[in-house]
N, C-alpha and C positions, 0 to 999 in steps of 0.2 A: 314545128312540132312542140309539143307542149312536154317541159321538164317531166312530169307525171307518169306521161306516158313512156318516154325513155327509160324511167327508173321501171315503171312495168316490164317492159320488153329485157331490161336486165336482168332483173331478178325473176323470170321464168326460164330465160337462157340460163343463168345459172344452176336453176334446180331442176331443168327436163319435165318440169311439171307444173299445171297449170294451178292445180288445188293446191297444192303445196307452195305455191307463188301466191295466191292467194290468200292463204291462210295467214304468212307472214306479212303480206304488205296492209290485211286488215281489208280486203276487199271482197265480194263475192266472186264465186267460180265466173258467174255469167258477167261480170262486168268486166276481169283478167280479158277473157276471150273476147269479148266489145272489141275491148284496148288494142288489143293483135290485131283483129282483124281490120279494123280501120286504120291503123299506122302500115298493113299489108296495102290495103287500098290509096292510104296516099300513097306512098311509095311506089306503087305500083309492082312490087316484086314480094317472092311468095318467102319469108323471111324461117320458116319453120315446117321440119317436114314433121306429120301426124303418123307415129310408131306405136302400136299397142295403145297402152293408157298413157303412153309418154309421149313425148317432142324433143326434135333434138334440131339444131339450127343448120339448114343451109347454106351451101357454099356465100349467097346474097346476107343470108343472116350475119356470118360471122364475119363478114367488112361491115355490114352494119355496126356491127357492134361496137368497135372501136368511134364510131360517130357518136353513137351514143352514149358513150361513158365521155368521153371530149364534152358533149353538151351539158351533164348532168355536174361536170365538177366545175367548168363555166359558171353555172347558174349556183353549186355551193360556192366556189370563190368568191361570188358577189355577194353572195346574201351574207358572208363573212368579213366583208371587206373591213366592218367597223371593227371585227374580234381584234383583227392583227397587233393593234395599240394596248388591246389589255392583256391583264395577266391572263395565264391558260385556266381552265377551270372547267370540272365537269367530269365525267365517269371516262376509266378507260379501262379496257378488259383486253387481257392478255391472259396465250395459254400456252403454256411449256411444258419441255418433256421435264421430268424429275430433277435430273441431273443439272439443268440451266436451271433450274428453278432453285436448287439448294446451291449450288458454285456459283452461281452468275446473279442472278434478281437479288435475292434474300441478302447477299452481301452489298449490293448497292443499290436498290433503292430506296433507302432509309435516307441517298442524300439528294434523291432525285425530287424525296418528299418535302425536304428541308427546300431545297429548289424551289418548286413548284407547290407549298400547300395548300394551295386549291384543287388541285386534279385529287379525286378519288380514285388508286388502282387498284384491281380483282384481279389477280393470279388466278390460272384455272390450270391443272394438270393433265397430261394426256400424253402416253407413250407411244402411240403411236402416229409418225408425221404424217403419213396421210390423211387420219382423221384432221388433223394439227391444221393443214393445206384446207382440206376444204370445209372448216369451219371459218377460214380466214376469205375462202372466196366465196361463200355464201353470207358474210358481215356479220357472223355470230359474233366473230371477237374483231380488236381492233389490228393485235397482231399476235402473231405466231413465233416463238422463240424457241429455237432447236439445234440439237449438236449432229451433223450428218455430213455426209462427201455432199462439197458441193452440186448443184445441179439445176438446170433451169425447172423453174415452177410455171406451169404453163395460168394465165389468171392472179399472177402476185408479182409483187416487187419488192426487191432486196432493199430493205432501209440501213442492214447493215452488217459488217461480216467479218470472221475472225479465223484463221488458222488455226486449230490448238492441236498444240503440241501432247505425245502420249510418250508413255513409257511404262517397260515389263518392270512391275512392281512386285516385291514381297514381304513379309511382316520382317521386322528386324530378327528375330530368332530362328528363322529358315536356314539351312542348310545354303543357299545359296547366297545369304548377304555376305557381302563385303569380299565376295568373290571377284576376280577380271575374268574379261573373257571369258563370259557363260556360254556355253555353245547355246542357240536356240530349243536343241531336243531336249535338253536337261531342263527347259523352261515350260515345254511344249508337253507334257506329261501328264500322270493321273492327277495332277496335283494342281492341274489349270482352270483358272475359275471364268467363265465366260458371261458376258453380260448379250444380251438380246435386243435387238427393233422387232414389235410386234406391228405386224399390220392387218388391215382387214380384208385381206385379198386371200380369201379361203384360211385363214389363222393360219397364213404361214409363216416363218420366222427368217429375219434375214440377219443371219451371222457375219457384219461386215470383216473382220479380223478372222477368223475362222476362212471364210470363203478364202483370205486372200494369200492366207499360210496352206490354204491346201494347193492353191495354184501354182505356190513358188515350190510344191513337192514338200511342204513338210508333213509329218500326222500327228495332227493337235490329237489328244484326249480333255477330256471336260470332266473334269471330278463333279461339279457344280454346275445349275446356267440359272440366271436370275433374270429377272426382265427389267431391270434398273441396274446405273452402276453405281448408284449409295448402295444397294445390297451387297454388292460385289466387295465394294471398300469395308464394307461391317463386318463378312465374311472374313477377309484377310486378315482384318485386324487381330479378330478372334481365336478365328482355327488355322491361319497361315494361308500356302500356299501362294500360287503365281496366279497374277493379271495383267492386262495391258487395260490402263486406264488412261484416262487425262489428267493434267498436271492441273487443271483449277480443281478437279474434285477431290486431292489427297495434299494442298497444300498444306493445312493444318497438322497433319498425321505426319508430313515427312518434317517438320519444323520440329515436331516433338518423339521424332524419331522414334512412330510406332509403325512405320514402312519406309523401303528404303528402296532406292531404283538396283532394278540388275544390270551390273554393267555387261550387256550384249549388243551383237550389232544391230543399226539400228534399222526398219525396218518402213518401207514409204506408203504409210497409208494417209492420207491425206480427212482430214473430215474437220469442216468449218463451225463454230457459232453462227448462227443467222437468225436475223427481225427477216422478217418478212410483213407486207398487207397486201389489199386485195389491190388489184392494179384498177378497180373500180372505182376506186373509193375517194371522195375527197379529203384530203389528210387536215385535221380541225385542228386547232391550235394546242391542244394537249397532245393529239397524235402526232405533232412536229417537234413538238418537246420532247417526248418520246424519242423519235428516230433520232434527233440530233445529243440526245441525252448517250443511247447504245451506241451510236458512234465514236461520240467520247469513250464512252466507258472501254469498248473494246479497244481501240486504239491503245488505250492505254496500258492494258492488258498485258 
């Protein structure tokens, strides 16, 4: 089977759609559908079933698939074989939610550049990880950098990943600094500023900190909800009040003691840093730099 036709067959499994497989791989509608149906013909199995205007892959399809992504990064290994010996060089696009984008990118890769100044990086922004996900398994971007509870990504793989650690924060002049022993509800008040994950599953919002204090029986109030948490951090800084943030987003503010952690008890929500790529994809010599770069970097973290 001819590399060509593998990367066809992937990139219409990916996007449920022939025209839109098309449009990107730079082929005509009639020639995509050629491609299917004669890689259906050799194979002899029916690899996609015809839904509406869409397609979606067959039980046969999707153990194919995995064949064909094995074959397609085969034949990039090889035709890379001579990259290995040089320096990395070349475009690499990443896109992150806000927050890794101003705590995490912007503070190091200023040295990944010094590193590596042949790769060109584009930071692309995006709050929402689903979008984040499948712009990384459709090879918009090279990878996806984001702060969430872990979780298996179905089509991607983890290049690299980090615990971070949170804590209930408030402006230094708050009523509650330099308190012990803050009960929760005294934190949990009008006075609580909540940060949001927007996604595109009917614009609904998923409050992961909220969900998990109404679970344990508390009742949050939200003075405030922003859909970033630099907003959240500019707020407090500002007008006060209570957050649960992460500790890379308010390092500088608590170094200069214009927020300060509430001492309360501590509370197990768990949510990682993550690289992520398409588990498609063959990883090119700047996208190994990359992965092996945020490894470092979080490790070190």
């Amino acid at each position: 089977m001819e590399t060509r036709i593998a990367k066809t067959f992937i990139k219409v499994a990916e996007l449920g759609n022939i025209t839109k497989a098309a449009e990107q791989l730079g082929y005509s509608q009639g020639a995509v559908t050629s491609q299917i149906k004669q890689l259906e013909e050799d194979l002899g199995v029916l690899l996609f079933d015809r839904i509406g205007r869409g397609i979606q892959l067959t039980e046969a399809g999707r153990k194919f698939r995995e064949y064909a992504a094995a074959l397609v990064r085969a034949s990039e290994d090889a035709d890379a074989f001579a990259l290995d010996e040089k320096e990395p060089e070349g475009k690499l696009i990443i896109e992150a939610t806000s927050s890794v984008s101003i705590g995490i990118l912007s503070k190091t890769l200023h040295a990944f550049h010094e590193r590596y100044p042949k790769i060109e990086v584009s930071v692309r922004l995006s709050e929402d990880t689903d979008i984040l996900l499948d712009h990384v398994r459709q090879n918009r971007v090279d990878f996806a950098v984001f702060l969430a509870p872990k979780g298996q990504y179905v089509g991607c793989t983890l290049a690299a990943e980090k615990k971070e650690d949170f804590k209930f924060v408030t402006s230094a002049s708050d009523r509650l600094s330099g308190k012990k022993n803050v009960p929760l509800d005294d934190i949990l008040d009008d006075s609580f500023v909540s940060d949001f994950i927007s996604t595109d599953n009917e614009t609904q919002n998923v409050y992961v900190v909220e969900t998990y204090l109404r679970q344990q029986g508390y009742d949050v109030h939200s003075a405030v909800e922003f859909g970033t948490i630099a907003s959240v951090v500019n707020y407090i800084k500002t007008n006060g009040g209570h957050a649960y943030l992460p500790l890379f987003m308010i390092e500088n503010e608590l170094k200069h003691k214009e927020l300060c952690i509430i001492d309360t008890e501590p509370i197990d929500i768990q949510e990682y840093i993550q690289v992520v790529y398409s588990s498609t994809r063959w990883l090119s010599p700047q996208m190994k730099a990359f992965a092996e770069y945020m490894k470092e970097v979080l490790e070190k973290e």
